[in-house]
PQR file with spaces between the fields and no chain letter, atoms N, CA, C, O and H, PARSE charges and radii, in Angstrom:
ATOM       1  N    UNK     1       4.895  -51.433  243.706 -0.4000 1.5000
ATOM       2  CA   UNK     1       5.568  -50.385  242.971 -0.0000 2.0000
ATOM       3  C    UNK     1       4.935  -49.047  243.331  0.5500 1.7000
ATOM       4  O    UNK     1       3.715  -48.899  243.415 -0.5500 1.4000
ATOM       5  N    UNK     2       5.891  -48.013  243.554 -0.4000 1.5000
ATOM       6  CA   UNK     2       5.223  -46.930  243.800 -0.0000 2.0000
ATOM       7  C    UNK     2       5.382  -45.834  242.496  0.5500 1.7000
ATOM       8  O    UNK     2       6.214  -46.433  241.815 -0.5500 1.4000
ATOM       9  H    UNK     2       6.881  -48.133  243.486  0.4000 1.0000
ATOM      10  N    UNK     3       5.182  -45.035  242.026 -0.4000 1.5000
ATOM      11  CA   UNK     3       5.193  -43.435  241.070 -0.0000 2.0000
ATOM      12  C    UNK     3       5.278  -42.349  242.026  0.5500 1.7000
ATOM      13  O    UNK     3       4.586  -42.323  243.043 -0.5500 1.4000
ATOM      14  H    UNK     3       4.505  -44.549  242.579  0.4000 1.0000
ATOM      15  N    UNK     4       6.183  -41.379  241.691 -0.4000 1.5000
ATOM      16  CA   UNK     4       6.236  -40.077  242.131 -0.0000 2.0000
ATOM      17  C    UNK     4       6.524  -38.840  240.837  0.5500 1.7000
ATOM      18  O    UNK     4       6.922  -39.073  239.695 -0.5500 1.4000
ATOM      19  H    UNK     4       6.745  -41.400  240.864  0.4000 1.0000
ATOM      20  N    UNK     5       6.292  -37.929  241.247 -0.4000 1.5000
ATOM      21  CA   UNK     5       6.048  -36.743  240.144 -0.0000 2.0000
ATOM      22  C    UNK     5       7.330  -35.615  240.406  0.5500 1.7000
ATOM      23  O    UNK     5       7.251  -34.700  241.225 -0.5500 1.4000
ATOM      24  H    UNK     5       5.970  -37.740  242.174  0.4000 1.0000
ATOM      25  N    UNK     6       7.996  -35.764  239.919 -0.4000 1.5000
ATOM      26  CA   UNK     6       8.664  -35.096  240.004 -0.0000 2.0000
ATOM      27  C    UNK     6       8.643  -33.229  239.389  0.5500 1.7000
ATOM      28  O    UNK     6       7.614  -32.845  238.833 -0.5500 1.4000
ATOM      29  H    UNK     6       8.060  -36.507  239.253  0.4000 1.0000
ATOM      30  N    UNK     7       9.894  -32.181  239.573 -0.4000 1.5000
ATOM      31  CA   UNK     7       9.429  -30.681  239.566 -0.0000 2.0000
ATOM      32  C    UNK     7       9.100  -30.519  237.814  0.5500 1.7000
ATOM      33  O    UNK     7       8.398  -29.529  237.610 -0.5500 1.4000
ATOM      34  H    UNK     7      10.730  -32.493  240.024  0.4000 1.0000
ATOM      35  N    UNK     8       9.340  -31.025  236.970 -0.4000 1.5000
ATOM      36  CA   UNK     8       9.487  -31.414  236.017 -0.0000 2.0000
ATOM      37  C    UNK     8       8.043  -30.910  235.185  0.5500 1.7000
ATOM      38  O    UNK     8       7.808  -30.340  234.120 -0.5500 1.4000
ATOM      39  H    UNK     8       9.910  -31.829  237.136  0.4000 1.0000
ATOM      40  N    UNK     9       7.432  -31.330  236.042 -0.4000 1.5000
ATOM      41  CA   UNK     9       5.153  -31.872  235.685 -0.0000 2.0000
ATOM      42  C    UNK     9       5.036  -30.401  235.432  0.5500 1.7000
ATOM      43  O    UNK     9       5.446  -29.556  236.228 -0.5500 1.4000
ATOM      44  H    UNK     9       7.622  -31.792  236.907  0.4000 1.0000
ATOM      45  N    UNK    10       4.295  -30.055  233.968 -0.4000 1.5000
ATOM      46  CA   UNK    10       4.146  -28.745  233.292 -0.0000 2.0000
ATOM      47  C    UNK    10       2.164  -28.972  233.807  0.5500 1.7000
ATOM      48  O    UNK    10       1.289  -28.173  233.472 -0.5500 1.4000
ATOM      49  H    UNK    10       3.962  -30.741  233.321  0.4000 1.0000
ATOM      50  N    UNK    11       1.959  -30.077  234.537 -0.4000 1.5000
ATOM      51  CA   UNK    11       0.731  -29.797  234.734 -0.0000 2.0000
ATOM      52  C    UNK    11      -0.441  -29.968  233.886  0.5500 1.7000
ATOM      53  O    UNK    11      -1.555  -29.515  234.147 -0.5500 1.4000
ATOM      54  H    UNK    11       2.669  -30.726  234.809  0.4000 1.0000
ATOM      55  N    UNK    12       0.018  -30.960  232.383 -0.4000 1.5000
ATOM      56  CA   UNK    12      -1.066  -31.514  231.255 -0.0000 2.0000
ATOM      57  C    UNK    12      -2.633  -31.848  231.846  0.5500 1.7000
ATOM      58  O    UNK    12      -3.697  -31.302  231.555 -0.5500 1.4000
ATOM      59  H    UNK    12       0.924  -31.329  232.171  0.4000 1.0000
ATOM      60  N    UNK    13      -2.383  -32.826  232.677 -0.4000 1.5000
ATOM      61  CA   UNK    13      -3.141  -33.416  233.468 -0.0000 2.0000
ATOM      62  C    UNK    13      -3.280  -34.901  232.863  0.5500 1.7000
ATOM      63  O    UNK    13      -4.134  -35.634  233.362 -0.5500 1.4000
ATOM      64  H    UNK    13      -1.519  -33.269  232.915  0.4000 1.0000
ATOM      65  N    UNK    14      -2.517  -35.354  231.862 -0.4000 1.5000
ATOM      66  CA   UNK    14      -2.471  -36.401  231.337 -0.0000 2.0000
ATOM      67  C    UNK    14      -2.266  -37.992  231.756  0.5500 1.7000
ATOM      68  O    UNK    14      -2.661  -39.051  231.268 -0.5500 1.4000
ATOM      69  H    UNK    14      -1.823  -34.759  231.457  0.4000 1.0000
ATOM      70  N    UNK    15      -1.537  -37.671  232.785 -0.4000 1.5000
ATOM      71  CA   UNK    15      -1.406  -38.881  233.586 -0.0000 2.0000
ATOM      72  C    UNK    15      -2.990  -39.477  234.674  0.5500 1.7000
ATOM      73  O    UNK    15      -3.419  -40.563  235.065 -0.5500 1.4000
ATOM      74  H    UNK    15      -1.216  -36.810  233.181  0.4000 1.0000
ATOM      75  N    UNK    16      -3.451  -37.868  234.805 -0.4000 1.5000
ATOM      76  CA   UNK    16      -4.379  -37.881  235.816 -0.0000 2.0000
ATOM      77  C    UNK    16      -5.757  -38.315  234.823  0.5500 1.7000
ATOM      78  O    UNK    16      -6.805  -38.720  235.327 -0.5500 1.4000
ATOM      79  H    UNK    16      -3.102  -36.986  234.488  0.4000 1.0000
ATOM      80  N    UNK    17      -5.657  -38.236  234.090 -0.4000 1.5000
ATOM      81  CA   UNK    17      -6.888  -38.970  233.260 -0.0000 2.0000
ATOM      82  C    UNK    17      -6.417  -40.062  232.551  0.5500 1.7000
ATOM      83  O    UNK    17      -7.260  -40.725  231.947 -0.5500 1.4000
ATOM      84  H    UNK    17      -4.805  -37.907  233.681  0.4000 1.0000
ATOM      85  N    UNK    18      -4.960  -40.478  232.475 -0.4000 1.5000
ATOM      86  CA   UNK    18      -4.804  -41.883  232.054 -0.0000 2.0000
ATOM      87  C    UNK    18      -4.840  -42.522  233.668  0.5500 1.7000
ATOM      88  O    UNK    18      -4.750  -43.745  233.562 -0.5500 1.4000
ATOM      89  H    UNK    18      -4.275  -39.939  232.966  0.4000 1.0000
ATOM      90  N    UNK    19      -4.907  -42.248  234.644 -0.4000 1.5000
ATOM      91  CA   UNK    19      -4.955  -43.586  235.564 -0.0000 2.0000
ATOM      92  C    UNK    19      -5.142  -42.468  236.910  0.5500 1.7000
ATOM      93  O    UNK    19      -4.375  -41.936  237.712 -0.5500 1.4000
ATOM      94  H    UNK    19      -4.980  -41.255  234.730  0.4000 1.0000
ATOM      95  N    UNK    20      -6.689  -42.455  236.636 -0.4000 1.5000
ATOM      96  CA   UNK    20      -7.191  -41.615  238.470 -0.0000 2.0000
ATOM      97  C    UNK    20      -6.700  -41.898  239.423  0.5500 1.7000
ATOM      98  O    UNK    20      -6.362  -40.971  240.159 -0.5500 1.4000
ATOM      99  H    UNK    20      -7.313  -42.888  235.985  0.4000 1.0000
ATOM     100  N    UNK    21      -6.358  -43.702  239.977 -0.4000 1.5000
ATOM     101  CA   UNK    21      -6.143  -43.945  240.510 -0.0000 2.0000
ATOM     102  C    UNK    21      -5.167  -43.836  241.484  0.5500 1.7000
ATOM     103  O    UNK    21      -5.258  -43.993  242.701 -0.5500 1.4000
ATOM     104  H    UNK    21      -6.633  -44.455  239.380  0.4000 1.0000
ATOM     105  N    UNK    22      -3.944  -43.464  240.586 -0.4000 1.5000
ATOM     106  CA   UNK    22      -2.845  -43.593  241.254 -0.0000 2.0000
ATOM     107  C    UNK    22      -2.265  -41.646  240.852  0.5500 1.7000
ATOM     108  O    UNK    22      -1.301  -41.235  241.498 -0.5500 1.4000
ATOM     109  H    UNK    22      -3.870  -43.337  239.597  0.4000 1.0000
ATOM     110  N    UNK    23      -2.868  -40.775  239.923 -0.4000 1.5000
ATOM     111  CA   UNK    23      -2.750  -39.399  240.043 -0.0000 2.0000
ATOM     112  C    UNK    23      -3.717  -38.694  239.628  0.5500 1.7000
ATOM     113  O    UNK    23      -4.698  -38.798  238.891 -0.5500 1.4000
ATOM     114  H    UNK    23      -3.651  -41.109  239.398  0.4000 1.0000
ATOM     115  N    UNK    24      -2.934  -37.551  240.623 -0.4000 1.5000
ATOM     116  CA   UNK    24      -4.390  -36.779  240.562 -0.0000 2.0000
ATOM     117  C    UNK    24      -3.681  -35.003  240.547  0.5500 1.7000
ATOM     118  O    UNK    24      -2.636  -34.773  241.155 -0.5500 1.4000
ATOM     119  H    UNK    24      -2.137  -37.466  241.221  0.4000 1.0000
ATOM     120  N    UNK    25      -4.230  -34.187  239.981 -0.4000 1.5000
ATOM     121  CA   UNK    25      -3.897  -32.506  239.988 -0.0000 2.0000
ATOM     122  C    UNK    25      -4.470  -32.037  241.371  0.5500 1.7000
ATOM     123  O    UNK    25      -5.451  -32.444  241.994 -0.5500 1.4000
ATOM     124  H    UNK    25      -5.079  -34.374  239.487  0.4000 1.0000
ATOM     125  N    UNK    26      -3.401  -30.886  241.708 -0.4000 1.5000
ATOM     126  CA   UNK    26      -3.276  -30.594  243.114 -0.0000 2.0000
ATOM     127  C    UNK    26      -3.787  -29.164  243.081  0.5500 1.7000
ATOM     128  O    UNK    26      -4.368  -28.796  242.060 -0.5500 1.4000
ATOM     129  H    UNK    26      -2.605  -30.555  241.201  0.4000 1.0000
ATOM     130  N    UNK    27      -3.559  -27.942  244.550 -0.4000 1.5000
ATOM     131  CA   UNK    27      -4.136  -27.205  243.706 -0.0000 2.0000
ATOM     132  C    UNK    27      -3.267  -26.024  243.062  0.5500 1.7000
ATOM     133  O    UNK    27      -3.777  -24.970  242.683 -0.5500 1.4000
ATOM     134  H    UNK    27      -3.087  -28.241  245.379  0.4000 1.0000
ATOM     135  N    UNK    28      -2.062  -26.279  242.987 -0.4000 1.5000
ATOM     136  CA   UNK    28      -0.883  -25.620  242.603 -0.0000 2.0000
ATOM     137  C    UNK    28      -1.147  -25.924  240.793  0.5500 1.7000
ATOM     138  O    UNK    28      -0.676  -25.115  239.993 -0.5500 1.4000
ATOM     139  H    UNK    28      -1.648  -27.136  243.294  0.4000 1.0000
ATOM     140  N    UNK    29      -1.953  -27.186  240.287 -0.4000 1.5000
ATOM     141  CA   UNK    29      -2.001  -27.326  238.900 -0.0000 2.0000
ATOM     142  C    UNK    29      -0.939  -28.485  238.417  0.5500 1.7000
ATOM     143  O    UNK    29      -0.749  -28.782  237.238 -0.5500 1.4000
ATOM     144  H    UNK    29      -2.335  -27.843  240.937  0.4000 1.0000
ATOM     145  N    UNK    30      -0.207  -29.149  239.671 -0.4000 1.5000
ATOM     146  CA   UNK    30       0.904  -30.039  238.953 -0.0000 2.0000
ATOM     147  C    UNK    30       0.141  -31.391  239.524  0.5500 1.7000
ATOM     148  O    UNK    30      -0.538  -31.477  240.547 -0.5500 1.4000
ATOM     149  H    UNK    30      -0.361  -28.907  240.629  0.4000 1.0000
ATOM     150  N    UNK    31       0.468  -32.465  238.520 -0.4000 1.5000
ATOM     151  CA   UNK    31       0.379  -33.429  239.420 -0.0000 2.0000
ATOM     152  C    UNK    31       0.931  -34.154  240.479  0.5500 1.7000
ATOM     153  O    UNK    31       1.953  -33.682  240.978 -0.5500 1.4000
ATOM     154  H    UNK    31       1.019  -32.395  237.689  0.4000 1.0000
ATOM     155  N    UNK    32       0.465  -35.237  240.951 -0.4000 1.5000
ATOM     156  CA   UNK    32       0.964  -35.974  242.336 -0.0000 2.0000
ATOM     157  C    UNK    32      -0.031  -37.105  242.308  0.5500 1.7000
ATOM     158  O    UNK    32      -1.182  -37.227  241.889 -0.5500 1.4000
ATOM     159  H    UNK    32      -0.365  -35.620  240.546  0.4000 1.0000
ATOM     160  N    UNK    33       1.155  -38.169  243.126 -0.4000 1.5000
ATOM     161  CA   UNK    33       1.172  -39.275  242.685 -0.0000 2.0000
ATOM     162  C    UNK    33       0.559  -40.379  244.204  0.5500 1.7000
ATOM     163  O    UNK    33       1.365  -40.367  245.134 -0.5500 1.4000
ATOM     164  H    UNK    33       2.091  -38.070  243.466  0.4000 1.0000
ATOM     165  N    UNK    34      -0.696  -41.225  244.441 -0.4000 1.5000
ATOM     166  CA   UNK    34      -0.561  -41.736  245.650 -0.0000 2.0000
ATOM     167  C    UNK    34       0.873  -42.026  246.357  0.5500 1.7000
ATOM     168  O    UNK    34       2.002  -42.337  245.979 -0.5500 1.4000
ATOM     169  H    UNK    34      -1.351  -41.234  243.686  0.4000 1.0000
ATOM     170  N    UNK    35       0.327  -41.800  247.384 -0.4000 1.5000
ATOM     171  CA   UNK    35       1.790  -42.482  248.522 -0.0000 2.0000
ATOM     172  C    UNK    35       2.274  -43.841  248.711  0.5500 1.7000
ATOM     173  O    UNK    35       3.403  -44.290  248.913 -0.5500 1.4000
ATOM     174  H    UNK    35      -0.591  -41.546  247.691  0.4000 1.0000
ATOM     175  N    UNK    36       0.870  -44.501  248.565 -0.4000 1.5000
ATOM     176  CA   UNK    36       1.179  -45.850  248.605 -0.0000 2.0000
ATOM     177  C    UNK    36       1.600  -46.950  247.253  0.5500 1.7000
ATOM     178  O    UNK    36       1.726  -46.472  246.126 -0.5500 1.4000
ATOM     179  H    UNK    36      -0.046  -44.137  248.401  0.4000 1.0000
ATOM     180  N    UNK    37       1.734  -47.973  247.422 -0.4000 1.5000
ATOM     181  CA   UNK    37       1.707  -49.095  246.626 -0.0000 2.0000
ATOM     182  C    UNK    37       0.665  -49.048  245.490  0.5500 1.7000
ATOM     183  O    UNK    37      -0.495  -49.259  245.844 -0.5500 1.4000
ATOM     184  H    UNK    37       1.631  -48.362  248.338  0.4000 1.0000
ATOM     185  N    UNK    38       0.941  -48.748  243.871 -0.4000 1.5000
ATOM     186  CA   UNK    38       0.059  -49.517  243.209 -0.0000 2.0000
ATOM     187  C    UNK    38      -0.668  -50.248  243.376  0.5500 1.7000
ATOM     188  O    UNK    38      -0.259  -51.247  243.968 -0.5500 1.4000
ATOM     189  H    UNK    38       1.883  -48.577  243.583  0.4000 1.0000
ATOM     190  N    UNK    39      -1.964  -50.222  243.028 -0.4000 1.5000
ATOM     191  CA   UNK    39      -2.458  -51.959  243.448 -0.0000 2.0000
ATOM     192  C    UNK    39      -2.383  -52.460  241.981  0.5500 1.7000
ATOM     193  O    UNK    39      -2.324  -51.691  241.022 -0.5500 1.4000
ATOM     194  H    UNK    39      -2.296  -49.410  242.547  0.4000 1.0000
ATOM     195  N    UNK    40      -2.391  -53.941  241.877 -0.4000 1.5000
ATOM     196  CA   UNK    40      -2.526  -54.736  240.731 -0.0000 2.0000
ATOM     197  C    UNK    40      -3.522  -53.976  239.894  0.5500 1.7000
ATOM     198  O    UNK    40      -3.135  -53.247  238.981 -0.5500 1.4000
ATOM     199  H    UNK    40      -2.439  -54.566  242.657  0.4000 1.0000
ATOM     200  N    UNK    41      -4.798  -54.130  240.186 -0.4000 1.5000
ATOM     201  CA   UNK    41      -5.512  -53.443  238.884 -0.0000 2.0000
ATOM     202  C    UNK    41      -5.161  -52.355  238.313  0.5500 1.7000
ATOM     203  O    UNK    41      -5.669  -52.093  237.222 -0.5500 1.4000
ATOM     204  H    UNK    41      -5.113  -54.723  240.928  0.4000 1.0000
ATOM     205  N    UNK    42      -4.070  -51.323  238.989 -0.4000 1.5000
ATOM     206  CA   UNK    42      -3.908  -50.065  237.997 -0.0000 2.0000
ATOM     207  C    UNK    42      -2.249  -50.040  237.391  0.5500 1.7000
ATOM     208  O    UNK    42      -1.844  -49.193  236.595 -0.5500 1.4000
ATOM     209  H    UNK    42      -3.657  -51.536  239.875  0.4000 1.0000
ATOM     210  N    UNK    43      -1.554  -50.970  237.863 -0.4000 1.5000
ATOM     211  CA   UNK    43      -0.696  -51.064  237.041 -0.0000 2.0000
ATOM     212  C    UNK    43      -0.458  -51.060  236.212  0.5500 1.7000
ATOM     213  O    UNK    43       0.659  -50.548  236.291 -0.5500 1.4000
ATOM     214  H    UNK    43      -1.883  -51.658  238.510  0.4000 1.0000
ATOM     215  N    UNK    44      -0.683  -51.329  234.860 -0.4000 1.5000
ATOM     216  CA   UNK    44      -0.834  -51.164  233.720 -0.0000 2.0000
ATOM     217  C    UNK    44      -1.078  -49.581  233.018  0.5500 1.7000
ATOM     218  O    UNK    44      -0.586  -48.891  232.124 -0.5500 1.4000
ATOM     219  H    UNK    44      -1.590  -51.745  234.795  0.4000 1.0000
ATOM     220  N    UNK    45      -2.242  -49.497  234.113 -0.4000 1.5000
ATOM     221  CA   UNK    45      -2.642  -47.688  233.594 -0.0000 2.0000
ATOM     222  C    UNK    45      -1.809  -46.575  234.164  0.5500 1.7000
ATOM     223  O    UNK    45      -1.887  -45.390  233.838 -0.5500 1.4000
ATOM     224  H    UNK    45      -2.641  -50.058  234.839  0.4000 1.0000
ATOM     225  N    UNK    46      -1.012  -47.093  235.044 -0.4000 1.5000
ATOM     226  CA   UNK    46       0.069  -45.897  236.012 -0.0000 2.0000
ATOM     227  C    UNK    46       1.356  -46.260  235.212  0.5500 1.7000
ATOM     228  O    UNK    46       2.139  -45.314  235.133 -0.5500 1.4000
ATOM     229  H    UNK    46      -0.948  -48.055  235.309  0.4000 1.0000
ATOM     230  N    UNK    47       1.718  -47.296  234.660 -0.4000 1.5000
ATOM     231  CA   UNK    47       2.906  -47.231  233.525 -0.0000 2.0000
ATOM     232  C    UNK    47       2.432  -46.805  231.988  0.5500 1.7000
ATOM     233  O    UNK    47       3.128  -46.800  230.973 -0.5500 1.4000
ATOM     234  H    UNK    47       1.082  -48.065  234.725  0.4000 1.0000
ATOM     235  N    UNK    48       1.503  -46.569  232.085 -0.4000 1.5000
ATOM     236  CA   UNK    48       0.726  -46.146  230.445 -0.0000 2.0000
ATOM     237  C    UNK    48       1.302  -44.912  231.179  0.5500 1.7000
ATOM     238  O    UNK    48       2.447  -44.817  230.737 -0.5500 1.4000
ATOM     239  H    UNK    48       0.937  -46.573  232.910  0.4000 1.0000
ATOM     240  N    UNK    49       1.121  -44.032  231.969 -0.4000 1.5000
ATOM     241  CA   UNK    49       0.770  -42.385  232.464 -0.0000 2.0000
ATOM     242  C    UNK    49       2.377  -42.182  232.217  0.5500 1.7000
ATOM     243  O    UNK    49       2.837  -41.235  231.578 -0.5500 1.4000
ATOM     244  H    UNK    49       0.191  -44.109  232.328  0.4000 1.0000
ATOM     245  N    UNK    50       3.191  -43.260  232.847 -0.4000 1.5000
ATOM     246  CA   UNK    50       4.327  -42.847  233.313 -0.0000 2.0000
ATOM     247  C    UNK    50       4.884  -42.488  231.752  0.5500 1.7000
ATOM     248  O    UNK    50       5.323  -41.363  231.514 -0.5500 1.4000
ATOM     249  H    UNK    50       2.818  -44.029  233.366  0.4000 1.0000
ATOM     250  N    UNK    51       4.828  -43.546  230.704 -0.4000 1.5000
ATOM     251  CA   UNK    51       5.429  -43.453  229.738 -0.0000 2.0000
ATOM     252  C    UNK    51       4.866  -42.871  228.866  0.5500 1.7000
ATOM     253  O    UNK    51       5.186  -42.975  227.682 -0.5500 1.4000
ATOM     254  H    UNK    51       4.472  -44.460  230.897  0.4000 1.0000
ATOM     255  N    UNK    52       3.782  -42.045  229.363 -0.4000 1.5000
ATOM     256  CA   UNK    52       3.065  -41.384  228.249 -0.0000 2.0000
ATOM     257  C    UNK    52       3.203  -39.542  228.494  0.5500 1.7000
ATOM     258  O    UNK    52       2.669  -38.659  227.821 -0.5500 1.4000
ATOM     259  H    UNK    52       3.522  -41.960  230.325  0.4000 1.0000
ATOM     260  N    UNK    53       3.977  -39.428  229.517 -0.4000 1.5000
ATOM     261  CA   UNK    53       4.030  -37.920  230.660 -0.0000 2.0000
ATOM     262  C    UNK    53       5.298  -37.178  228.965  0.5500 1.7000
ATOM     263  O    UNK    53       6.390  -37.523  228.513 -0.5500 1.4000
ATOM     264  H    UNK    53       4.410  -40.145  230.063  0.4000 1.0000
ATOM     265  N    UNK    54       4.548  -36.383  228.703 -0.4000 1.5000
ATOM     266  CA   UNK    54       5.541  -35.644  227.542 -0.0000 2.0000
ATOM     267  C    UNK    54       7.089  -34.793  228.363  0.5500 1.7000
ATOM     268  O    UNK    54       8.028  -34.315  227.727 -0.5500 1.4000
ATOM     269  H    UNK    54       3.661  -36.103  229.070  0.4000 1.0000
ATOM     270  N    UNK    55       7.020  -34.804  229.134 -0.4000 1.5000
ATOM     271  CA   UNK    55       8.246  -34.436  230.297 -0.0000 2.0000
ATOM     272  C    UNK    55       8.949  -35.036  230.686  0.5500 1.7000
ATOM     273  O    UNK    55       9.851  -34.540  231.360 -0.5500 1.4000
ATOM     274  H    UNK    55       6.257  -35.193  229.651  0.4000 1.0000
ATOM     275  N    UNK    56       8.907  -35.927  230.534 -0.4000 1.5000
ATOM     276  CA   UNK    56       9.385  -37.802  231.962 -0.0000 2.0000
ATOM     277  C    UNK    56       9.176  -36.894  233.460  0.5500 1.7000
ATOM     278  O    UNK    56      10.171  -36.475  234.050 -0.5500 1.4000
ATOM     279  H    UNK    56       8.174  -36.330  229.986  0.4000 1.0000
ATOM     280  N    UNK    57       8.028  -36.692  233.893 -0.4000 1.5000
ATOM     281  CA   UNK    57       8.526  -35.729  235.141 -0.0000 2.0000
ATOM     282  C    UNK    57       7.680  -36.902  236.349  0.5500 1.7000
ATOM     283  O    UNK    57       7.591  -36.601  237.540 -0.5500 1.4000
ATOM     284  H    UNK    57       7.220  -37.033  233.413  0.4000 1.0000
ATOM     285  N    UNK    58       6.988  -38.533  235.656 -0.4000 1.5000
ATOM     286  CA   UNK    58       6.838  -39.496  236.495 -0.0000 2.0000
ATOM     287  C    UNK    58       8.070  -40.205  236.644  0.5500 1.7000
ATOM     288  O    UNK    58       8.812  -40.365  235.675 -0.5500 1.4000
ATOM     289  H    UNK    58       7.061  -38.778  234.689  0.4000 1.0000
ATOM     290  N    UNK    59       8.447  -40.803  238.194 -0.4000 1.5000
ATOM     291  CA   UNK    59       9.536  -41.566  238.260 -0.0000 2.0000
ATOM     292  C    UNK    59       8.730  -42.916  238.986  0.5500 1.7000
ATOM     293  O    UNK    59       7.642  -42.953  239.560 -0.5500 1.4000
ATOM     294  H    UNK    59       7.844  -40.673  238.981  0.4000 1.0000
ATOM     295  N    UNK    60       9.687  -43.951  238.723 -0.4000 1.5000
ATOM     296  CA   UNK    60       9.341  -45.529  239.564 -0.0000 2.0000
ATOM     297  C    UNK    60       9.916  -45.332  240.748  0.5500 1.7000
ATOM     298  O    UNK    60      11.118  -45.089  240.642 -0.5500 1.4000
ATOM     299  H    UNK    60      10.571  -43.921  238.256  0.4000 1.0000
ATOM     300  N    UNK    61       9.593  -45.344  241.606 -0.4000 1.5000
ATOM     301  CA   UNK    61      10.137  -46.073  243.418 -0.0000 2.0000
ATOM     302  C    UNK    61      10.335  -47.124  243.433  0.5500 1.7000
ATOM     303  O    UNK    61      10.674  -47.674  244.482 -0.5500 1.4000
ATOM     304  H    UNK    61       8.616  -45.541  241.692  0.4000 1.0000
């Protein structure tokens, strides 16, 4: 499964401290999302981010 961030991201940083792994703040202030594949261990914490983004501005691939 992949996450992407769409124009949406007001830039909380909320996702990026619910799950480092898979986002991180850029230096524009928005987030962004790895390129690759989830791995198993952060799944859980990259759908916590997704459904926790006060914007919906994370999407599923």
């Amino acid at each position: 499964m992949k996450y992407f961030v769409n124009e949406s991201c007001i830039g909380c940083g909320l996702c990026a401290s619910t799950c480092p792994e898979v986002f991180s703040m850029n230096d524009a202030g928005t987030a962004v999302a790895i390129e690759g594949d989830v791995d198993d261990a952060s799944l859980e914490s990259a759908a916590e981010a997704c459904n926790g983004c006060p914007v919906a501005a994370i999407e599923q691939a």
